[in-house]
C-alpha positions as CSV (number, residue, x, y, z in Angstrom):
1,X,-80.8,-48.4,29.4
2,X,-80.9,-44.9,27.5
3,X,-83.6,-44.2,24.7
4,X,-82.8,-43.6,21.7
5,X,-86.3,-43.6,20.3
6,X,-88.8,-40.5,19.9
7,X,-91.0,-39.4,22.5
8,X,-94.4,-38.6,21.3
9,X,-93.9,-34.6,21.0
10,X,-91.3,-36.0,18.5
11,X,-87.9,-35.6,20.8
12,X,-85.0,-37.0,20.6
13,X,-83.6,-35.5,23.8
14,X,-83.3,-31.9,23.0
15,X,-83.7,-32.5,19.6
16,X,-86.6,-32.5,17.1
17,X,-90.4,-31.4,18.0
18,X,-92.5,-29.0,16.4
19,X,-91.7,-24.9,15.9
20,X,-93.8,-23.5,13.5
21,X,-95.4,-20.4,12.3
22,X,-99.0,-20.5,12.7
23,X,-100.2,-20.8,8.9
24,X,-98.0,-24.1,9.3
25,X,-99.7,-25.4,12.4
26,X,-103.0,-27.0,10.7
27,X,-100.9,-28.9,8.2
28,X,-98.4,-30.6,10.8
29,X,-101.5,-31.3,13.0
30,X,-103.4,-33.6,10.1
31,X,-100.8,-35.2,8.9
32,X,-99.3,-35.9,12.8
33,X,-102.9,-37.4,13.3
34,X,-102.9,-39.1,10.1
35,X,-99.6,-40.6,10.7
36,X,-100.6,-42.4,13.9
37,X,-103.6,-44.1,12.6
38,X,-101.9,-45.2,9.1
39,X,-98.1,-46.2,10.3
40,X,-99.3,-49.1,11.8
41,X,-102.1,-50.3,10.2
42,X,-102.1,-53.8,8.7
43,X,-103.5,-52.9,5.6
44,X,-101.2,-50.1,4.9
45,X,-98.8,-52.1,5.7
46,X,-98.8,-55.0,3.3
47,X,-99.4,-52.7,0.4
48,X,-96.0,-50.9,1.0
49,X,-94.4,-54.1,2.0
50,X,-95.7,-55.5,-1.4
51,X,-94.9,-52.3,-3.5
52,X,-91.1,-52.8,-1.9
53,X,-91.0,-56.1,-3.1
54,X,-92.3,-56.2,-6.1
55,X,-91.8,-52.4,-7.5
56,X,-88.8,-51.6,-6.2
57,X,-87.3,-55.1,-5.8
58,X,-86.4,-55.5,-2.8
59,X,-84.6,-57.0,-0.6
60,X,-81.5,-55.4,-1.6
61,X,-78.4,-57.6,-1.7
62,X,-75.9,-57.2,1.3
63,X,-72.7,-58.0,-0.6
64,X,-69.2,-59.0,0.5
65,X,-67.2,-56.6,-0.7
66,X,-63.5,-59.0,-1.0
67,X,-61.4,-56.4,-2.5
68,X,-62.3,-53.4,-0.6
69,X,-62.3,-55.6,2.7
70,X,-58.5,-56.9,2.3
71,X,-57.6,-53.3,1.5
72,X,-59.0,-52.2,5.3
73,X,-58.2,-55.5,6.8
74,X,-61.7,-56.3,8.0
75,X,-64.9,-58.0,6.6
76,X,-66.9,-55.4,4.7
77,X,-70.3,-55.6,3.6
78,X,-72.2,-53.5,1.1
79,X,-75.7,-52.7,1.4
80,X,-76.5,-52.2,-2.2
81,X,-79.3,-49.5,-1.9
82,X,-77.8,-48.4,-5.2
83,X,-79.5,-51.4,-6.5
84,X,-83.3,-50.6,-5.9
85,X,-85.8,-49.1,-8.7
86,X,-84.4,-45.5,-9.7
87,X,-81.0,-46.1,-7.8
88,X,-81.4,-44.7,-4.6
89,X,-82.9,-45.8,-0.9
90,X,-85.2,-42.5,-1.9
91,X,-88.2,-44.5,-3.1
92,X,-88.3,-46.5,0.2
93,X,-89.6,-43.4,1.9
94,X,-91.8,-42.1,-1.1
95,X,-93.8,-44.7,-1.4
96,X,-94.7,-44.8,2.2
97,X,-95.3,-41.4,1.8
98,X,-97.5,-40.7,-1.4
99,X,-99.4,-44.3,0.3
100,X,-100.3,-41.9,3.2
101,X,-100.9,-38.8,1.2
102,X,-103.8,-40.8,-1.1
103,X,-105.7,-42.7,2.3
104,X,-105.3,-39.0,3.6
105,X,-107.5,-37.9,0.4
106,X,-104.8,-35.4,-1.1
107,X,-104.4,-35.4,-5.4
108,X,-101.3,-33.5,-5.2
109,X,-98.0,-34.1,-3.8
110,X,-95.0,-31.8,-3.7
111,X,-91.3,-32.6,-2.9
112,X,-88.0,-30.8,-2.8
113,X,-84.7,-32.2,-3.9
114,X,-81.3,-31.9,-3.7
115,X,-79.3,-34.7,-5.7
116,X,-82.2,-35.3,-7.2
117,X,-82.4,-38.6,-6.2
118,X,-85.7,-38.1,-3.9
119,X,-86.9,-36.1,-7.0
120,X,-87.0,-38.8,-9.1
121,X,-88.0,-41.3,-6.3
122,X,-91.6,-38.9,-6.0
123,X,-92.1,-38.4,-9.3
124,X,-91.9,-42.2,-10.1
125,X,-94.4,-43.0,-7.1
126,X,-96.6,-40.5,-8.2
127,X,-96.3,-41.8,-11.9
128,X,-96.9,-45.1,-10.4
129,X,-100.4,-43.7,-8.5
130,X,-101.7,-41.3,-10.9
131,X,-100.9,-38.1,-8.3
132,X,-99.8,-35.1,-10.0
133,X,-96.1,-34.0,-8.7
134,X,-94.3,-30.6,-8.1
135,X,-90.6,-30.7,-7.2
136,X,-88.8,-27.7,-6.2
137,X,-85.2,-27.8,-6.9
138,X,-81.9,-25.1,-6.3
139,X,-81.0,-24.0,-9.5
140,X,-77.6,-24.5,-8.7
141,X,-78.3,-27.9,-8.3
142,X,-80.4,-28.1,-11.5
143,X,-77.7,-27.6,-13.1
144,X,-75.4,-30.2,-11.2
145,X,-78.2,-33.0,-11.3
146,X,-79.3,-32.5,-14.9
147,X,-79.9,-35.8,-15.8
148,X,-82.2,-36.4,-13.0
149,X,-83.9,-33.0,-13.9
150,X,-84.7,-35.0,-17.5
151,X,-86.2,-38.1,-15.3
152,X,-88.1,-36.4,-13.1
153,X,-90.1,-34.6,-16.2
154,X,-90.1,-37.2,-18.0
155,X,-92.0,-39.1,-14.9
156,X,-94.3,-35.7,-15.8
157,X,-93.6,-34.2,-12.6
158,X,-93.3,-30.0,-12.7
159,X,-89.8,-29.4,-11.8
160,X,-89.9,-25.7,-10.5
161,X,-86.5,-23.7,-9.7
162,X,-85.6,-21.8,-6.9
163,X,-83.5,-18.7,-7.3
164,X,-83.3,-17.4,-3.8
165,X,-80.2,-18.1,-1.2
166,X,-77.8,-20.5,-2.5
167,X,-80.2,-22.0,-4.7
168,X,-80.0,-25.7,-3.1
169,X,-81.8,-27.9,-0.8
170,X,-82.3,-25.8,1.9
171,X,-83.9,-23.0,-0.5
172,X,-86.0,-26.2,-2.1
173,X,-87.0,-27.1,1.2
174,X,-88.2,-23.4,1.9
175,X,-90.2,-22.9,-0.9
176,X,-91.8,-26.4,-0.7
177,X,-93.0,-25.5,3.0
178,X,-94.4,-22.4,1.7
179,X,-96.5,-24.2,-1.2
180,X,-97.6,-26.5,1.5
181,X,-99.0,-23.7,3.7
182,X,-101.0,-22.5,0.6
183,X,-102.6,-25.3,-0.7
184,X,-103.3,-27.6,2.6
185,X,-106.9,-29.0,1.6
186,X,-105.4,-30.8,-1.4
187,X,-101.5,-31.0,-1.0
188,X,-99.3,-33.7,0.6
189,X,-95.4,-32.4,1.3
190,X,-93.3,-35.7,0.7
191,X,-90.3,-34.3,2.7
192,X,-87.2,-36.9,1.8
193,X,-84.8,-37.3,4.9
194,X,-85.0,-37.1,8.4
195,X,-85.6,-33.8,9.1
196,X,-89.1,-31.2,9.6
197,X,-91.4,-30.9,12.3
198,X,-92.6,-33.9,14.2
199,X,-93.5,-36.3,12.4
200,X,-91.8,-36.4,9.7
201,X,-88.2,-37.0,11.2
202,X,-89.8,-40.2,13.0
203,X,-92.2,-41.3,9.5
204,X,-89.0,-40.8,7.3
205,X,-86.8,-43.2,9.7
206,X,-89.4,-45.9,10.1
207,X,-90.0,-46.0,6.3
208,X,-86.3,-46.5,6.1
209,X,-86.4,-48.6,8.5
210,X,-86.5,-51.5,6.1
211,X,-82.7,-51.3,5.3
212,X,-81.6,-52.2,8.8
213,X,-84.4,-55.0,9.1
214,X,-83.0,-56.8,6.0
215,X,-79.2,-56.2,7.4
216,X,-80.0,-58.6,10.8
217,X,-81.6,-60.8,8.3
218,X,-78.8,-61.1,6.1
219,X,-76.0,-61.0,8.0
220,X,-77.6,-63.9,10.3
221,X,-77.6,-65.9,6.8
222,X,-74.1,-64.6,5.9
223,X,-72.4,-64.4,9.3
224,X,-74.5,-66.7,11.6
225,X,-75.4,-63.4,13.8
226,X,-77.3,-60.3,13.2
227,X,-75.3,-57.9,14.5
228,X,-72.3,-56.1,12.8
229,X,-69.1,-54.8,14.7
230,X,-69.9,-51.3,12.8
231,X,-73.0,-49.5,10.9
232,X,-71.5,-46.6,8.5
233,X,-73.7,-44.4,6.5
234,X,-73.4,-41.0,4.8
235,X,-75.2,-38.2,6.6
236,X,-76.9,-35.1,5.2
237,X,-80.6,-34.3,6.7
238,X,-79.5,-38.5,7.3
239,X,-82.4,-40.7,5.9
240,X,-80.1,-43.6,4.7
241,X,-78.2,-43.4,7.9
242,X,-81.5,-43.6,9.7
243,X,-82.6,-47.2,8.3
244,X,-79.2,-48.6,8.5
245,X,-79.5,-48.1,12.2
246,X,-83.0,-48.3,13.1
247,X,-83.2,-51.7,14.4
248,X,-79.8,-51.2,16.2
249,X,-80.3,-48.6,18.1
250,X,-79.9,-50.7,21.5
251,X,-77.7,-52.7,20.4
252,X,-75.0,-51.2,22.6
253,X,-72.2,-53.1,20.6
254,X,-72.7,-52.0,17.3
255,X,-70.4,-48.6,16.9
256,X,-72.6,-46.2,14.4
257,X,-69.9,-44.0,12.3
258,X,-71.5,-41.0,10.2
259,X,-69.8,-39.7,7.3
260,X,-70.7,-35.6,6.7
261,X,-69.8,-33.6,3.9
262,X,-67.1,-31.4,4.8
263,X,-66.7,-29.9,1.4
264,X,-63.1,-27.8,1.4
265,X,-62.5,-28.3,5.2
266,X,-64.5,-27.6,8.6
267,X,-63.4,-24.3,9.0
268,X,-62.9,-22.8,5.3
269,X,-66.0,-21.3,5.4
270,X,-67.2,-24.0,3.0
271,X,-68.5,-26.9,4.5
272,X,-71.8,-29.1,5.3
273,X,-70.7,-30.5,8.1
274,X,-73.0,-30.0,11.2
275,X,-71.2,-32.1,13.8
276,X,-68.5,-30.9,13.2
277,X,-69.3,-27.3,13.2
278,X,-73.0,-26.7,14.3
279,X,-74.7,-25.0,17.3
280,X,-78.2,-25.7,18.3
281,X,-81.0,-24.0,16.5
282,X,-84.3,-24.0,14.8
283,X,-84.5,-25.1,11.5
284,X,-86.9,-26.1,9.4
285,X,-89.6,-26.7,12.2
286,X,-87.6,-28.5,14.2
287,X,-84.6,-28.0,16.6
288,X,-81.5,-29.7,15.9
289,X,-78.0,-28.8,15.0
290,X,-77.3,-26.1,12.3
291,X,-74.5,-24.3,10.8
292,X,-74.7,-20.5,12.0
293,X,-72.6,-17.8,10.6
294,X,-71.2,-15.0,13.2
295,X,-74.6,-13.6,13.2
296,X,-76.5,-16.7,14.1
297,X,-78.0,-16.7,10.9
298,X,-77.8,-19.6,9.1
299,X,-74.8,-19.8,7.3
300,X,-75.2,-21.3,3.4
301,X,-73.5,-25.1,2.9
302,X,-71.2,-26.3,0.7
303,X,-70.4,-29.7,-0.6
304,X,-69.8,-31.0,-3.7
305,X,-72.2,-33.5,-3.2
306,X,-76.0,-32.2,-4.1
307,X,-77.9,-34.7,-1.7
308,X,-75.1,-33.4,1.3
309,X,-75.6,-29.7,0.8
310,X,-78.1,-29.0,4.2
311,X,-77.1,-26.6,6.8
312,X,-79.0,-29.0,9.5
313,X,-78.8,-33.1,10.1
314,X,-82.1,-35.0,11.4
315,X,-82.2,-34.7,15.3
316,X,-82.1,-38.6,16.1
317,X,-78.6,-37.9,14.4
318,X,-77.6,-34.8,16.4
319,X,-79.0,-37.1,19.9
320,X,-77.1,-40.1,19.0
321,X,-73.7,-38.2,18.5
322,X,-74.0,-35.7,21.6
323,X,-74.6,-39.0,23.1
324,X,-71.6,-40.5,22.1
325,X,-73.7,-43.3,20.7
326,X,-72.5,-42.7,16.9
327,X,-69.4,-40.9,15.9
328,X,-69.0,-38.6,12.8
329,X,-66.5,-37.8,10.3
330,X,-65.9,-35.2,7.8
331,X,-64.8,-35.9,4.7
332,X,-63.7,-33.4,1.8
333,X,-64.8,-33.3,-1.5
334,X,-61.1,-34.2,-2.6
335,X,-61.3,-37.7,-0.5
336,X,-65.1,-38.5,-1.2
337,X,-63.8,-38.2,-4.9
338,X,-60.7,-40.3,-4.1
339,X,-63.1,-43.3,-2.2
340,X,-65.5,-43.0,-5.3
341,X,-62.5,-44.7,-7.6
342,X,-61.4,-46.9,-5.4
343,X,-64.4,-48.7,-5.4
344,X,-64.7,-48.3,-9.0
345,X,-61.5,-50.0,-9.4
346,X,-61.4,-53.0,-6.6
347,X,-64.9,-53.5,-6.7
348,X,-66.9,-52.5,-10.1
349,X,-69.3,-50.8,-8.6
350,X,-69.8,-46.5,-9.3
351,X,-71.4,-45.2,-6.2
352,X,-73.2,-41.9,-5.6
353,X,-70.9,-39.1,-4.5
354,X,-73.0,-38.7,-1.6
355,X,-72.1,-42.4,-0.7
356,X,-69.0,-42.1,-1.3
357,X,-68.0,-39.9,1.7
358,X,-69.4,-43.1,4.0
359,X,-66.5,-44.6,2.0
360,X,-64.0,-42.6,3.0
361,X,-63.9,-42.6,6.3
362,X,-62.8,-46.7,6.0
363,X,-59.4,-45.2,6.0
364,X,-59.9,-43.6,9.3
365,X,-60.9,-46.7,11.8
366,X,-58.5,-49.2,12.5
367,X,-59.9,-52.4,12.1
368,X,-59.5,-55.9,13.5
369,X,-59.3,-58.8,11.1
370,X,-62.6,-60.2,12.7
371,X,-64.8,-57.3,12.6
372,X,-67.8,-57.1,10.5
373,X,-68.3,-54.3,9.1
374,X,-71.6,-53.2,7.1
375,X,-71.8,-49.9,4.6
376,X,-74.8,-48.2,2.9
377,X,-74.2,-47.6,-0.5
378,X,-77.4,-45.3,-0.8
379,X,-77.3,-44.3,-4.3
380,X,-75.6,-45.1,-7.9
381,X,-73.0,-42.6,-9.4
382,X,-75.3,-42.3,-12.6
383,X,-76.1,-38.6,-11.5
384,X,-72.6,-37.7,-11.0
385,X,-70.5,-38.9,-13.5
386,X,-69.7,-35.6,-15.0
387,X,-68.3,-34.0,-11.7
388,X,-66.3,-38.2,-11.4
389,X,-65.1,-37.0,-15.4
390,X,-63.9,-33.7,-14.5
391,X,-62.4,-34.9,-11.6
392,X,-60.8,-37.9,-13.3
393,X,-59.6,-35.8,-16.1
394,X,-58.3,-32.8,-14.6
């Protein structure tokens, strides 16, 4: 049977590992020690486990999603992670993270953010444990996500904009490493998806992990078994899509289907969608798939969709579909925006725009009356309901 898990240089085939620059080298070696002796410790453990319960009010419901499923002629099921405290699966992984950061002894913790959504996720944990928070954000996606600009310094986190490249998450993600490699002795990096040097990729999908551990549990109560016909998630750097799979990875039956932003089309030059498009390169510390200009330089993203705007996807992702274990899809702006309405309208519930590219591609499969089918709604469309208006209106 293949192996879908890392190995403990932090591979995923070909995929992940460590490459970087020396000033970087001391900070990924504490925290990869750090990380071994914390992850599984009991009494790490049931504090997160008890801060998801009670803080951010978990389990989320799986819901039965009756309209939506008699439009694509199959069973569908919502995982609501739209549902948990500030409105995202975001806060999942940052309170694992900021837990780690304080038994590590840090008092500061910096982020970057794209929707925002992670943003505001940090910011609250670090509200919650009295740790002072810097996020860097693109200004172009400052502007895009300003309500969750407001939250996030409201939360009294220091939102700090970058100005260089395209001014979005892979610029945020740049001048957080670079802040990190200053001020090591009393700064933790909360990174926010599945992507970085080893171990973050592995730390982000475990802390995650909770979504797909509540799925077999709640579809054995709904369904009588735990596994679904199909797992579909939205993919950027991929940390929702990571927890909806975690626990299925062997689970040779379930078919994984990735939705990435393909913003105006593959090949208009505008586009986030690695799969799709990507070569193998280094990227942020670690080797996975990335969107390369002519030049093999890394060529800026585009999606409409903040929280999708990354050049790269984690490398469990880029494994899984050069393994033909998970198949993508990429979806435009146009029919993200399209899926976002429908389930407005047959279902009442406003889903991030990010989520609503895993939406779209429903159209796509042909289903069987009998499948199961279980979606990740990672986020609410509170963030984006100026660019739903504009569209809607236009």
């Amino acid at each position: 049977m293949k192996n879908y898990q890392v190995d403990e240089y932090g591979f995923y085939g070909n995929f992940g590992g460590t490459f970087v620059e020396d000033r970087l080298k001391k900070c990924v070696a504490e925290l990869q020690e750090n990380y071994k002796k914390v992850i599984h410790d009991p009494s790490f453990l049931e504090e997160y486990h008890q801060l998801l319960k009670d803080y951010v009010g978990r389990p989320s419901p799986l819901y039965l999603a009756k309209r939506l499923s008699e439009r694509y002629g199959c069973k569908i099921y919502l995982k609501r992670e739209d549902l948990n405290h500030t409105g995202a699966h975001k806060i999942n992984n940052a309170i694992g993270q900021v837990l780690l950061a304080k038994r590590m002894g840090k008092k500061k913790i910096i982020a970057e953010t794209g929707a925002g959504q992670h943003g505001v996720a940090t910011a609250t944990v670090c509200a919650l444990m009295n740790m002072e928070c810097v996020v860097y954000m693109g200004q172009t996606d400052i502007e895009r996500q300003y309500v969750n600009v407001q939250k996030m310094r409201m939360l009294g986190a220091e939102v700090k904009s970058v100005a260089s490249g395209s001014m979005t998450l892979k610029d945020a993600v740049n001048e957080a490493i670079t802040a990190w490699a200053d001020h090591l002795e009393d700064t933790y990096y909360v990174i926010g998806s599945t992507v970085g040097p080893h171990p973050y990729p592995d730390m982000v999908a475990r802390l995650q992990s909770v979504i797909s551990e509540e799925i077999r549990v709640q579809l054995k109560e709904r369904e009588g078994r735990e596994v679904p016909d199909y797992l579909i998630a939205c993919i950027g750097g991929g940390s929702n899509a990571a927890g909806t799979i975690f626990h299925y990875l062997d689970d040779k039956e379930v078919k994984f289907i990735f939705a990435e932003a393909g913003g105006k089309g593959v090949d208009s030059g505008y586009t986030a969608a690695t799969l799709a498009s990507g070569q193998t390169s280094i990227l942020h510390g670690f080797r996975t798939k990335v969107i390369l200009d002519e030049n093999g330089e890394v060529q800026e993203p585009y999606s409409i969709s903040a929280g999708l705007d990354y050049p790269g996807i984690g490398p469990l992702h880029a494994y899984l579909h050069e393994q033909g274990r998970a198949e993508a899809f990429a979806v435009t702006d146009g029919e993200a925006l399209d899926a976002a309405f429908e389930l407005t309208r047959l279902e009442g519930i406003i889903p991030a725009i990010e989520s609503s590219h895993a939406l779209a591609v429903l159209g796509r499969i042909t289903f069987k009356p009998s499948d199961v089918v279980v979606l990740t709604v990672s986020g609410r469309g509170d963030k984006d309901i100026d660019t739903y208006l504009r569209y809607f209106n236009a």
